[in-house]
C-alpha positions in Angstrom: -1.7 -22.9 0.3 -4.3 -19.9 -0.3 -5.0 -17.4 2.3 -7.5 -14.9 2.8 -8.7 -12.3 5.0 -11.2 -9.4 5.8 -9.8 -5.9 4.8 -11.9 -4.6 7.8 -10.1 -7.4 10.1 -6.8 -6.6 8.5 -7.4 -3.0 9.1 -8.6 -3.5 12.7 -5.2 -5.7 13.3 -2.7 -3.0 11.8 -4.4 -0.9 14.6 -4.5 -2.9 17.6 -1.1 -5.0 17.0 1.0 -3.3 14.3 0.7 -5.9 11.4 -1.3 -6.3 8.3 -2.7 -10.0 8.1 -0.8 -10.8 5.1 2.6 -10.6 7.1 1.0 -13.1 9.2 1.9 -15.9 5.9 5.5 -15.0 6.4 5.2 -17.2 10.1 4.6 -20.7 7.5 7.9 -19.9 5.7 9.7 -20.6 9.2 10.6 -24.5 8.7 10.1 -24.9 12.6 6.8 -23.5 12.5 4.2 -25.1 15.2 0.9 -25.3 14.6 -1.5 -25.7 17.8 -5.1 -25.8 18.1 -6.9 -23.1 19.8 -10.7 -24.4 19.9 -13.3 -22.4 21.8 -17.0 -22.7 22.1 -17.8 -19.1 21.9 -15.7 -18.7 18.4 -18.2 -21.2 16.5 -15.4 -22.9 14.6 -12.0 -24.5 14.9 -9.4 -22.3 15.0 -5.6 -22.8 15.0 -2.7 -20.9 16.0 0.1 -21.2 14.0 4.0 -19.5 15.7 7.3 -19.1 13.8 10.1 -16.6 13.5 10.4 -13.7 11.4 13.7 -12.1 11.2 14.1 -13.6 14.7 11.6 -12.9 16.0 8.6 -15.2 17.5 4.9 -14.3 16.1 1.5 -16.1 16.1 -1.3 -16.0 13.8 -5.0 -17.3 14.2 -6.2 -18.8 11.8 -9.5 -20.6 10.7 -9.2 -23.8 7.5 -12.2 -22.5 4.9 -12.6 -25.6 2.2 -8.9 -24.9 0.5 -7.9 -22.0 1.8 -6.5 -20.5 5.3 -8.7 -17.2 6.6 -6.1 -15.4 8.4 -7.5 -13.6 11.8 -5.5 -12.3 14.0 -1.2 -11.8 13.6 0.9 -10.4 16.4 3.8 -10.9 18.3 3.5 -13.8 20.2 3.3 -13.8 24.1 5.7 -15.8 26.5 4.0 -19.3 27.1 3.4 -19.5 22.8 7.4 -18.5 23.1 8.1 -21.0 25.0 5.7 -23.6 23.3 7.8 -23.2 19.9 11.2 -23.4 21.5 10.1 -26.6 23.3 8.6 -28.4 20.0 10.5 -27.0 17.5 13.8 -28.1 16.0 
């Protein structure tokens, strides 16, 4: 799997939520890993948001699927209903 993302976005994340994108691909090495769609008009395309652990801790990352490879959006700690999404359907 290929991923990419926008050094502006990246930049913009690390500022608003503390991570760069790329630690964002560490969520997929989580074998319990849920992916979930998160599809809204406004947005123009079909996003995803994918949650894991990371050194025990729950995260989320949005995503968008560009021909073979993965543009990452958005990574940050995830909130309590995504929490409580993964411990439900995980495992």
């Amino acid at each position: 799997m290929e991923f990419e993302f926008d050094p502006a976005k990246d930049e913009a994340n690390r500022f608003k939520h503390g991570l760069r994108l790329a630690f964002g691909m560490r969520i997929f090495a989580d074998p319990w890993h849920q992916i979930f769609p998160s599809f809204r008009p406004v947005d123009g395309e079909d996003r995803y948001k994918v949650v894991g652990m990371v050194e025990g801790k729950h995260f989320t990352l949005v995503y968008v699927e560009r021909t073979d490879k993965l543009r990452l959006i958005s990574v940050r700690r995830s909130n309590a209903s995504e929490q409580r999404d993964y411990d439900r359907d995980s495992r």
